[in-house]
C-alpha positions as CSV (number, residue, x, y, z in Angstrom):
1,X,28.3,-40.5,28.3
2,X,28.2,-37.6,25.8
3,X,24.5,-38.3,25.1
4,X,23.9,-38.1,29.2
5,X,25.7,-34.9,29.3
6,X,23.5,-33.5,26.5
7,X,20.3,-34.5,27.8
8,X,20.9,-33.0,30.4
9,X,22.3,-29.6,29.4
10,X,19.4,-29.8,27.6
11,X,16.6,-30.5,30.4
12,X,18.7,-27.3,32.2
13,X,18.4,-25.1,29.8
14,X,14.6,-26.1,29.6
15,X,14.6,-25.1,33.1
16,X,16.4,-22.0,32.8
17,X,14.2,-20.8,30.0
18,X,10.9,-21.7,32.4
19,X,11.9,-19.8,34.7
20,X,12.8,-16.0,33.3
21,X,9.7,-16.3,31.4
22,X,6.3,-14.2,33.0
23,X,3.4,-16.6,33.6
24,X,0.7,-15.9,30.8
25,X,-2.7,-17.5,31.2
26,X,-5.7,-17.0,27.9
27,X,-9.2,-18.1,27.3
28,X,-10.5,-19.3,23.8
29,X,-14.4,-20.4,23.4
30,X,-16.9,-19.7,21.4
31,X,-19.1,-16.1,21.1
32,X,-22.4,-18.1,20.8
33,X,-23.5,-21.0,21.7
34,X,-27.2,-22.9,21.5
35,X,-28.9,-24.2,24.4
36,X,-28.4,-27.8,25.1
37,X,-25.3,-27.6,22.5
38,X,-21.8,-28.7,24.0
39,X,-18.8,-26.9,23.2
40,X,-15.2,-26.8,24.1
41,X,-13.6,-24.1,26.6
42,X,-9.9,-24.3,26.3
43,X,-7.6,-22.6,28.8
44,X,-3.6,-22.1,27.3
45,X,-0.4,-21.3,30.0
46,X,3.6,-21.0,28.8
47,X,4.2,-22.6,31.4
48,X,3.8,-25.5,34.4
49,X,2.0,-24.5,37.0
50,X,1.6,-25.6,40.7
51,X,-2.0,-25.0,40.7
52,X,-4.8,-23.9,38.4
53,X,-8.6,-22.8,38.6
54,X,-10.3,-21.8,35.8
55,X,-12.6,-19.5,37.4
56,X,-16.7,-19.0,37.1
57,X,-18.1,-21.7,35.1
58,X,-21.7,-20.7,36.1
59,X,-24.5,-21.4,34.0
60,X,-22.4,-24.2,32.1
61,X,-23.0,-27.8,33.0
62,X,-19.6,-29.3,32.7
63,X,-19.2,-32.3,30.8
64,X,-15.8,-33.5,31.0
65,X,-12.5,-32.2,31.7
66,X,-10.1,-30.5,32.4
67,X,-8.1,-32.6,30.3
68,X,-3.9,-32.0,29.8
69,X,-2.0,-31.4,26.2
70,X,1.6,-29.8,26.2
71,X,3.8,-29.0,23.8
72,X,7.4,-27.1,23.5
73,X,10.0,-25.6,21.0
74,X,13.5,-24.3,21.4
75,X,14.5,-22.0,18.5
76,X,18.7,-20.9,18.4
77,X,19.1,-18.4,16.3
78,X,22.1,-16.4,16.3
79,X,23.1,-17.7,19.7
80,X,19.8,-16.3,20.8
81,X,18.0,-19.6,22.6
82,X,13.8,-18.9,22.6
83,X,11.7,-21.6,24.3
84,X,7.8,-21.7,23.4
85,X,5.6,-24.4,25.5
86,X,2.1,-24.3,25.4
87,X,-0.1,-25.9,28.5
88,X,-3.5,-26.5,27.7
89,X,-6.7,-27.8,29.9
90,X,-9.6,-28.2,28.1
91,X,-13.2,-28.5,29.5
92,X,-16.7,-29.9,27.6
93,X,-19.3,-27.6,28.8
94,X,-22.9,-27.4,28.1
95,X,-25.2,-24.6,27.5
96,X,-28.4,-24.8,30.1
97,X,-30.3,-21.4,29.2
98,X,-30.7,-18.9,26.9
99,X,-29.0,-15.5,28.4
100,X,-25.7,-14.1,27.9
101,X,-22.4,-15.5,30.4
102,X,-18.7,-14.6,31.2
103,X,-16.1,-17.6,31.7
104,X,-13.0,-16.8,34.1
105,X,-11.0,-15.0,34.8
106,X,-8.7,-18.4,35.2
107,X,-5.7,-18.2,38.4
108,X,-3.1,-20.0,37.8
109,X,0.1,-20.0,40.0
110,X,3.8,-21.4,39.7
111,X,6.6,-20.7,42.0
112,X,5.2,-17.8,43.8
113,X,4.3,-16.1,40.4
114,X,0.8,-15.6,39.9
115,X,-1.2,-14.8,36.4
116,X,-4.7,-14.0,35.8
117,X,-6.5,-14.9,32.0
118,X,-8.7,-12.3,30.4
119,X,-12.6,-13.6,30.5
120,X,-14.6,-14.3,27.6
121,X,-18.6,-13.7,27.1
122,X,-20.3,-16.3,25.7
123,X,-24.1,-15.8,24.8
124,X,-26.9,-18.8,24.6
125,X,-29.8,-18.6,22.3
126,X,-33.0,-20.3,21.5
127,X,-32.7,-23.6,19.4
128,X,-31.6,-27.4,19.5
129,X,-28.4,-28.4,20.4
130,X,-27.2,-28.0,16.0
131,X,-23.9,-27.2,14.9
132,X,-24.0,-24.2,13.0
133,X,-21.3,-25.3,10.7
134,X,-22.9,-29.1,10.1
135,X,-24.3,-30.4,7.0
136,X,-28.2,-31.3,6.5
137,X,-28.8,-35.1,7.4
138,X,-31.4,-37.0,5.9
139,X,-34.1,-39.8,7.6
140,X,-32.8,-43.1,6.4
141,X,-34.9,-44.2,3.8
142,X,-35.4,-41.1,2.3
143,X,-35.3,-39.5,-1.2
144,X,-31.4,-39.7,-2.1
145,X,-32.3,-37.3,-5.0
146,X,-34.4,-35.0,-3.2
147,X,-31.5,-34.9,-0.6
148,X,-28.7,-34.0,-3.0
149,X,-31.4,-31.4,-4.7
150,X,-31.8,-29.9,-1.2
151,X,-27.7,-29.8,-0.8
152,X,-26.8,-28.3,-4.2
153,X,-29.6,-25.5,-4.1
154,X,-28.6,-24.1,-0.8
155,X,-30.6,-21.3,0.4
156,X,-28.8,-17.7,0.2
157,X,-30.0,-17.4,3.6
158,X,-27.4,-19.6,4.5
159,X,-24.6,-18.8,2.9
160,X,-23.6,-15.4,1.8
161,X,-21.6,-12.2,1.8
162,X,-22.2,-8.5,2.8
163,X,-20.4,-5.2,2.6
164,X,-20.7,-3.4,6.1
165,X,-20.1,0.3,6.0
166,X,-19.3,2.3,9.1
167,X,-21.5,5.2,7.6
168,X,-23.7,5.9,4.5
169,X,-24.8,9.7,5.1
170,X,-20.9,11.4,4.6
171,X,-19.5,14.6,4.2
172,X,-17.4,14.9,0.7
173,X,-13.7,13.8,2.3
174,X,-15.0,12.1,5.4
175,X,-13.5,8.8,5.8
176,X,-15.8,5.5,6.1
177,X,-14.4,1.8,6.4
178,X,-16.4,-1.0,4.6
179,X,-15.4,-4.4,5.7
180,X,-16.3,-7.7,4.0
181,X,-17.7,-10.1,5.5
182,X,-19.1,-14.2,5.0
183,X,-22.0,-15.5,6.8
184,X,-22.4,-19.1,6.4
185,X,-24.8,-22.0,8.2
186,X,-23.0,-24.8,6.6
187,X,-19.5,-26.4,6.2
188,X,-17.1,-24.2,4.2
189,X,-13.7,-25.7,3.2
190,X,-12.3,-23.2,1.1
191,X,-12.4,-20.1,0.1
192,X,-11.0,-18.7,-3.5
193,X,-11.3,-16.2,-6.5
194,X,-12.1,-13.3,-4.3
195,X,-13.3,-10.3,-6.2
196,X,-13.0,-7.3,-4.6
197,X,-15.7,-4.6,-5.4
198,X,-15.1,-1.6,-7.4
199,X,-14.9,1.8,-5.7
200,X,-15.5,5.0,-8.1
201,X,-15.2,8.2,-6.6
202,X,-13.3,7.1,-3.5
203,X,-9.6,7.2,-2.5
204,X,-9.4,3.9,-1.2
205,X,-6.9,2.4,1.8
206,X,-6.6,-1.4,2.8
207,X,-6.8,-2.2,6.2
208,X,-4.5,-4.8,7.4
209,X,-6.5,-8.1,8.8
210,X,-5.2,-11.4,9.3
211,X,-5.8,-14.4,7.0
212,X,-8.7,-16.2,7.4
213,X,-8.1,-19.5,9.2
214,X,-10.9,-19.7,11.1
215,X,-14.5,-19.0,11.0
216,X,-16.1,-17.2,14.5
217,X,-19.7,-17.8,15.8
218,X,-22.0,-15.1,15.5
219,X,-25.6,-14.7,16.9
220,X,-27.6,-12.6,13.9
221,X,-31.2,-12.7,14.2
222,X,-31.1,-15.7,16.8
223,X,-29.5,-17.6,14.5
224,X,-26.0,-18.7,14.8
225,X,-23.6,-17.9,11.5
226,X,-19.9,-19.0,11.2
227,X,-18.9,-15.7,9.8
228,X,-15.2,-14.6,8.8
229,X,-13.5,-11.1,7.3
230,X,-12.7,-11.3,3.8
231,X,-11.4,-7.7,3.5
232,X,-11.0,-4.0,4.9
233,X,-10.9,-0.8,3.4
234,X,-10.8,2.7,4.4
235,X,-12.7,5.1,1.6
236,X,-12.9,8.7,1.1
237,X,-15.2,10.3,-1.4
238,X,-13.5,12.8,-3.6
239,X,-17.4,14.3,-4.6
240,X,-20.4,14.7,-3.2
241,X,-23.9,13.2,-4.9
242,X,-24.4,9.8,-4.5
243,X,-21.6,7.0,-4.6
244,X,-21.6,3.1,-5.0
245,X,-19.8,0.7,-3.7
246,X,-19.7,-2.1,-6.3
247,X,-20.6,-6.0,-5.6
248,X,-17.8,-8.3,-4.4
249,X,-17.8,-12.0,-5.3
250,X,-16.2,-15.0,-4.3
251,X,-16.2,-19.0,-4.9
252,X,-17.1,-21.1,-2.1
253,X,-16.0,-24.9,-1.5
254,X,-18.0,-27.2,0.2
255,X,-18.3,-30.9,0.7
256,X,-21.8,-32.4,-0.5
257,X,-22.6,-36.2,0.1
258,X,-23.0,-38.3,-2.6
259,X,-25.4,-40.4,-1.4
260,X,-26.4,-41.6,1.9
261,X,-25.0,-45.5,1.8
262,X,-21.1,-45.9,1.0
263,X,-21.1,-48.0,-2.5
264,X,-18.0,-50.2,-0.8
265,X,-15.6,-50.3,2.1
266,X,-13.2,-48.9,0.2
267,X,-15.6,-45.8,-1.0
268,X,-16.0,-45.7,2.9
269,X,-12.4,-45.1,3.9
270,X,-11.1,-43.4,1.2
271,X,-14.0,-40.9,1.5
272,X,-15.1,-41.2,-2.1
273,X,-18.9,-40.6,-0.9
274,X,-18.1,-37.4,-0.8
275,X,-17.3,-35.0,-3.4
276,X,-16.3,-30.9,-3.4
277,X,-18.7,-28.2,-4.9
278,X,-18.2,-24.7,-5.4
279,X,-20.8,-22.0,-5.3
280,X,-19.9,-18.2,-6.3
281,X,-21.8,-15.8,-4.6
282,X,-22.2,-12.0,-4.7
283,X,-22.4,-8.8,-2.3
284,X,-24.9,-6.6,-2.9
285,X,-24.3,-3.1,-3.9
286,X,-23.8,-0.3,-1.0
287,X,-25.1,3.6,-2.2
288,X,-23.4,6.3,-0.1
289,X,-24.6,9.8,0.3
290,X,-22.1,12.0,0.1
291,X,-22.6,15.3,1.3
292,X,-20.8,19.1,0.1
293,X,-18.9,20.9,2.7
294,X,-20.8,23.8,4.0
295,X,-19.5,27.4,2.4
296,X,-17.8,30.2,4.5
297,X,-14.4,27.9,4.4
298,X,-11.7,29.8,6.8
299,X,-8.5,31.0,5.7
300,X,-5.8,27.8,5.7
301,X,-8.5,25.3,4.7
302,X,-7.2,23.0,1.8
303,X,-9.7,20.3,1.9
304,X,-8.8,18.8,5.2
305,X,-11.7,16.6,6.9
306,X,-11.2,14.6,10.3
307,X,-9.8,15.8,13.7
308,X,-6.1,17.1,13.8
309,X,-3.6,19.1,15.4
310,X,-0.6,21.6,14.4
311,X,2.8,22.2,15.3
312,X,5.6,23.7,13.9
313,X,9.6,24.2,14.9
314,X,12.6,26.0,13.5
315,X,16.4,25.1,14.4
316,X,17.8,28.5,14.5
317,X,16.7,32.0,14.8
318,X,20.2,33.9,14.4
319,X,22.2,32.9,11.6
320,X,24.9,33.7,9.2
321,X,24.5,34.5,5.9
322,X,24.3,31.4,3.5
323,X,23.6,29.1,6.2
324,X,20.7,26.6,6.3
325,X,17.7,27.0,8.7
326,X,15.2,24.3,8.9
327,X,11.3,25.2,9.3
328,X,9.1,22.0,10.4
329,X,5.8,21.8,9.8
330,X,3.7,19.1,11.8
331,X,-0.3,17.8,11.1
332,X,-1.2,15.1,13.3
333,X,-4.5,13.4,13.9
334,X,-7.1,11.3,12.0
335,X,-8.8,11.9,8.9
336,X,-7.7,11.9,5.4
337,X,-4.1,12.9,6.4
338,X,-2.4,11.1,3.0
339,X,-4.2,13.5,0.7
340,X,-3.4,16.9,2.6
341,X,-1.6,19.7,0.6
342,X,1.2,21.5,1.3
343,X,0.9,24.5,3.6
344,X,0.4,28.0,2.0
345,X,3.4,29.5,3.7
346,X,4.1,33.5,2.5
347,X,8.2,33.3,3.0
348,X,9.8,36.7,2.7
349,X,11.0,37.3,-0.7
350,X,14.9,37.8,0.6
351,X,15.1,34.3,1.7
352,X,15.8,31.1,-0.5
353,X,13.2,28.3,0.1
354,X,13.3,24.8,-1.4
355,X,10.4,22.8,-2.0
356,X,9.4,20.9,1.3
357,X,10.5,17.2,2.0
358,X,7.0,15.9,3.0
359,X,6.6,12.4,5.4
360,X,3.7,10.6,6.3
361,X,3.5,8.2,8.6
362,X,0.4,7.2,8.5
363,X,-1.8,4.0,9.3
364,X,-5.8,3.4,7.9
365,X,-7.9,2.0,10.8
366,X,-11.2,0.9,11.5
367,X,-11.9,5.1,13.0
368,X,-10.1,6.4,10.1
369,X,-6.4,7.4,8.8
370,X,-4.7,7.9,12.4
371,X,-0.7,9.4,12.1
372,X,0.9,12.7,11.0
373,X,2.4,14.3,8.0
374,X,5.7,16.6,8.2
375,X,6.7,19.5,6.1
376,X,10.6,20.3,6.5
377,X,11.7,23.5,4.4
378,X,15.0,24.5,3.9
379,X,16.0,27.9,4.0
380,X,19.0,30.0,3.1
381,X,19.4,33.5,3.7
382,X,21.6,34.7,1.3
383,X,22.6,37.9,2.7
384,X,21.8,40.1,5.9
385,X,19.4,41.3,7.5
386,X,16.1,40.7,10.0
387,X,13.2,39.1,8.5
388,X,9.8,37.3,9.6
389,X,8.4,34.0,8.4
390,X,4.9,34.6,9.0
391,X,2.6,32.6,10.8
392,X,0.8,29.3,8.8
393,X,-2.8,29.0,9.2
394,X,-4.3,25.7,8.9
395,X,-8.0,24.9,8.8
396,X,-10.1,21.8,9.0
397,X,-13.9,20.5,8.6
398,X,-14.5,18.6,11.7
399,X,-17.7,16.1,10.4
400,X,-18.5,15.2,14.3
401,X,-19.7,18.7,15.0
402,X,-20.1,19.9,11.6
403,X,-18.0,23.1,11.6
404,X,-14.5,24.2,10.5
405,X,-11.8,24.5,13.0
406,X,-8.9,26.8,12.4
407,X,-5.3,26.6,13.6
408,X,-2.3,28.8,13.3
409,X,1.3,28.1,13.7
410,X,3.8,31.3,15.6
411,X,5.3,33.8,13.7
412,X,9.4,33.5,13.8
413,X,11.7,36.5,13.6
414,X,15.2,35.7,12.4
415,X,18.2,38.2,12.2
416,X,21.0,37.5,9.7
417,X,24.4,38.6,9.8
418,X,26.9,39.1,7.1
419,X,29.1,35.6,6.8
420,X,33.0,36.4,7.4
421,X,33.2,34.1,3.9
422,X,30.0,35.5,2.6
423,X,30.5,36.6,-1.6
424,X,30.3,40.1,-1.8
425,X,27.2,41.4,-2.5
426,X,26.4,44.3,-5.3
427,X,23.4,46.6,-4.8
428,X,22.5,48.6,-8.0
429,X,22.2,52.4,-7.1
430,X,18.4,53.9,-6.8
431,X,17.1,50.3,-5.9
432,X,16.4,49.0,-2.4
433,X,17.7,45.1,-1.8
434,X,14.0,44.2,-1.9
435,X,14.0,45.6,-5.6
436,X,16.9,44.1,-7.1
437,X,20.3,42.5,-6.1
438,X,23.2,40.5,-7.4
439,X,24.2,37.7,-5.3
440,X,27.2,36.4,-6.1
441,X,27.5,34.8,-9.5
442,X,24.7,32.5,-9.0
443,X,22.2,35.4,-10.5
444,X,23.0,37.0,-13.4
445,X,22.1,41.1,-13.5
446,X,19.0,41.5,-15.7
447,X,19.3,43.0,-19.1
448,X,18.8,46.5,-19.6
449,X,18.7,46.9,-23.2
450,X,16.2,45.1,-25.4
451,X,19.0,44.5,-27.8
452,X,18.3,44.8,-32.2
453,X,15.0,45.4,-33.4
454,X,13.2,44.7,-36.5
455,X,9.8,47.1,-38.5
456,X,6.9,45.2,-37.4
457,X,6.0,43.8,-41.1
458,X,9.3,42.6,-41.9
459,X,10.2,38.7,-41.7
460,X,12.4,36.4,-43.1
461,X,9.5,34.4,-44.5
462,X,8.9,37.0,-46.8
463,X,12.3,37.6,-48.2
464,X,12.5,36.3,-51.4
465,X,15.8,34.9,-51.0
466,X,15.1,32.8,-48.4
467,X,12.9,30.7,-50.5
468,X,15.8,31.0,-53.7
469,X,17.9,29.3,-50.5
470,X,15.4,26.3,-50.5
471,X,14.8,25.7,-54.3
472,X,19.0,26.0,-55.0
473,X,19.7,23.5,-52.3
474,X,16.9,21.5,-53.8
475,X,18.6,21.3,-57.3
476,X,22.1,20.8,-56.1
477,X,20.8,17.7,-54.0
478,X,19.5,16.7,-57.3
479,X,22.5,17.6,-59.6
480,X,24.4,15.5,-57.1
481,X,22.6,12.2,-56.8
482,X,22.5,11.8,-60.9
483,X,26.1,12.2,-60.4
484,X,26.9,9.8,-58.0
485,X,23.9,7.6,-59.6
486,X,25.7,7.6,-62.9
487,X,28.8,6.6,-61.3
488,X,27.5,4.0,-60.3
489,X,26.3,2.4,-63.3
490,X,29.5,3.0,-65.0
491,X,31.5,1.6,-62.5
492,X,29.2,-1.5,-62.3
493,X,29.8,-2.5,-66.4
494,X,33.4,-4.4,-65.7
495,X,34.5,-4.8,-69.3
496,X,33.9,-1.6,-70.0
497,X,35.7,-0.2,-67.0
498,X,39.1,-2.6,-68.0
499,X,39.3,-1.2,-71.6
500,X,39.2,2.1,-70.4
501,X,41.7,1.2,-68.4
502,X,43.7,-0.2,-70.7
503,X,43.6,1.9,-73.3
504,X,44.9,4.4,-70.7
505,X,47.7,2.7,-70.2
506,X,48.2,1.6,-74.0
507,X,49.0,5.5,-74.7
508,X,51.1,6.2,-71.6
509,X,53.7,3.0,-72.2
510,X,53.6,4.3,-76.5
511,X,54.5,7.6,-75.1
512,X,57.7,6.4,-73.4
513,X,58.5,4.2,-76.1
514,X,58.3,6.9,-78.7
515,X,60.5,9.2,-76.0
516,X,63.2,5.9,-76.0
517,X,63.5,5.8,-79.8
518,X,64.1,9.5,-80.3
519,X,67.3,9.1,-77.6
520,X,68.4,6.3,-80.0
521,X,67.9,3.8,-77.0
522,X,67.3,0.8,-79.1
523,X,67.4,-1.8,-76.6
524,X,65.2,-0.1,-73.9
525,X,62.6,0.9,-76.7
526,X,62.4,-2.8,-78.1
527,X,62.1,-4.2,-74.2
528,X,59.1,-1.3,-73.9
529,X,57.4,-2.6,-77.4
């Protein structure tokens, strides 16, 4: 009975789930495709659906399909119930002609909700129906050692790995992204040992990219590569001249066939015919010109490159004395954002600034460094009065037109009244507040007297008796260790040290005997002999 009850709580809440999700439909094929080559066109849904059409096939012969899979998850977590099914229809389709072609969009409709996939462009090119990815087969009968020759030596047109840079004429601080990238015609199975290549002279980013599960087809030169991302960086050159972009390396796995006849069943199953090679291969090295910055820089310009805007903001304008006002500084844009300096702002000398609490957030793209970074200064007028924080100018070389751009942030006027707990505040007579004031006790007055002077000349180096100093405490030092050294040595003879002792004590008990006798104390003196 329970197990009914859960089954079918469980079948409802299945149902439940179905239904508040949105209908999602996506397309996943190939990017290039050889004519006369089959290949697989897979359409994936969340959810059931009433009806489905997967939309323009055209220039496709289709093989087989659509065949069905399914499959679904419930995750609690927290009392939070997620569902995730998957509906897939697959279809074989074959290439007729060489052109380029879109697939979909797919329709696909469930319960009066409808959902439309994304469409996918899939280009034919010249060539027999080969899988890009397959190993070399043999004629049977053929050379086995010429076969594994041609297997181990493969060609570096076939399997290799290049640098790919966005640019290579820069400006010095222009941003470039180099991406690496694997081109391969044959089976790889693993990938490790990846060197990455050495970048002097740049200030180098990493662009996020996900791992590397699967190889995409590529069309290069009519041929078709299984290519994959190895890594992305964003660079900026810190000088001009000529820059190099060091080779990367990695190890590849493969399978190679041992020979072409199994040696046994059992070499058959267990796929012993087979074993694993590994080649390492190199990217070649990338030089980058990297151009100066024209002259005539504007006022404001610190060395920022790339396209950006300012902004600045200030909490209050009329305060009391002692209280905090907070100036805000904002540079957004793209460019090399993480490596601006701090604005040259020319504060009134009355007002006390701290050093600014700088953010960047910040994120390295394939375009460049997109995101913003904040100044915030804190300010505290100590005492009253109406001043003016001027306005910042902030310049930029833009390397799309090939000029500087300048920008300027307002000018704020703040007024300052006297604080009702404000410390008292003592001006020195004949000096203005801008010369010379004593807040509080947090400043002490400056001295006004240069205090006890010596005649130029004189020195207590050359004062006799400050070398006498050195030599005496030299020789009492010395006078002191043979003392305690000769203690030592006395102390360390034990017989010695007893019949001193006792010879002490011989004289002292001879001296009270003596005293005894003269009292006539007859008894007492024969008990002390």
């Amino acid at each position: 009975m329970n197990r009914k009850l859960y089954i079918s709580l469980f079948l409802l809440l299945q149902g439940l789930l179905a239904t508040s999700q949105d209908l999602t439909v996506s397309i996943s094929a190939p990017k290039v495709v050889r004519v006369g080559e089959q290949f697989r066109v897979t359409y994936s849904l969340n959810q059931d659906v009433s009806t489905f059409d997967p939309g323009g096939l055209d220039g496709f012969q289709v093989l087989g399909g659509p065949s069905t899979s399914s499959s679904s998850s419930i995750q609690i977590i927290n009392g939070q119930v997620t569902q995730n099914k998957t509906i897939s229809y697959s279809y074989i389709l074959q290439a007729g002609k060489e052109g380029k072609y879109t697939i979909g969009p797919a329709v696909a409709k469930n319960k009066g909700k409808t959902a439309q996939s994304n469409t996918i462009a899939i280009e034919v090119v010249a060539g027999s129906a080969g899988n890009a990815g397959g190993t070399q087969n043999s004629n049977a009968g053929g050379n086995n050692q010429q076969q594994s020759k041609q297997e181990t030596d493969i060609p570096n047109e076939q399997l290799f790995i290049k640098t790919i840079v966005s640019k290579r004429d820069v400006y010095q601080g222009e941003q470039i992204a180099a991406t690496l990238k694997l081109y391969s015609k044959i089976s790889v199975n693993g990938l490790e040992n990846l060197e990455q290549s050495g970048y002097a002279g740049f200030y180098k980013e990493d662009i996020e990219v996900p791992p590397l599960r699967n190889l995409d087809r590529e069309n290069i030169n009519g041929e078709i590569y299984l290519t994959g991302i190895l890594g992305k960086v964003l660079l900026t050159p810190q000088r001009n001249g000529e820059l190099t972009i060091d080779p990367a390396s990695i190890d590849v796995l493969m399978q190679q066939r041992v020979s072409n006849q199994p040696r046994s069943v059992f070499d058959e199953f267990f796929g012993s015919s087979y074993r694993t090679i590994r080649k390492r291969i190199s990217s070649p090295a990338i030089k980058i010109n990297v151009k100066p910055l024209p002259g005539s820089r504007p006022a404001g310009f610190e060395g920022a490159v790339g396209s950006y805007s300012l902004s600045s903001t200030i909490d209050k304008q009329e305060v009391k004395t002692n209280e905090a006002i907070t100036l805000k500084l904002k540079i957004s844009g793209t460019g090399n954002i993480k490596l601006l300096n701090d604005p040259a702002i020319d504060f009134p000398p009355s007002l006390e600034v701290y050093d600014p609490k700088v953010a960047v957030n910040a994120t390295p793209g394939a375009n460049g460094t997109t995101g913003s970074k904040t100044f915030e200064y804190l300010i505290i007028p100590r005492y009253a009065g109406e001043y003016t924080i001027p306005a910042v100018p902030f310049a930029y070389f833009d390397p799309a037109t090939g000029s500087y751009k300048s920008l300027s942030t307002p000018a704020y006027a703040i007024k300052v009244d006297k604080g009702e707990d404000s410390s008292p505040t003592g001006v020195i007579s004949g000096l203005t507040k801008e010369e010379l004031q004593y807040v509080g006790q947090d400043i002490r007055f400056i001295k006004t007297s240069a205090g006890a002077w010596a005649p130029k000349g004189t020195s207590i180096y050359n004062n006799p008796s400050y070398y006498a100093a050195y030599v005496g405490s030299a020789l009492l030092f010395l006078l002191l260790y043979v003392l305690r050294r000769k203690n030592i040595l006395e102390n360390a003879d034990i017989a010695r040290v007893r019949n001193r002792k006792a010879s002490k004590i011989a004289i002292k008990r001879l001296k009270t005997a003596k005293s005894l006798m003269e009292t006539d104390k007859q008894q007492a003196f024969t008990k002390r002999c």
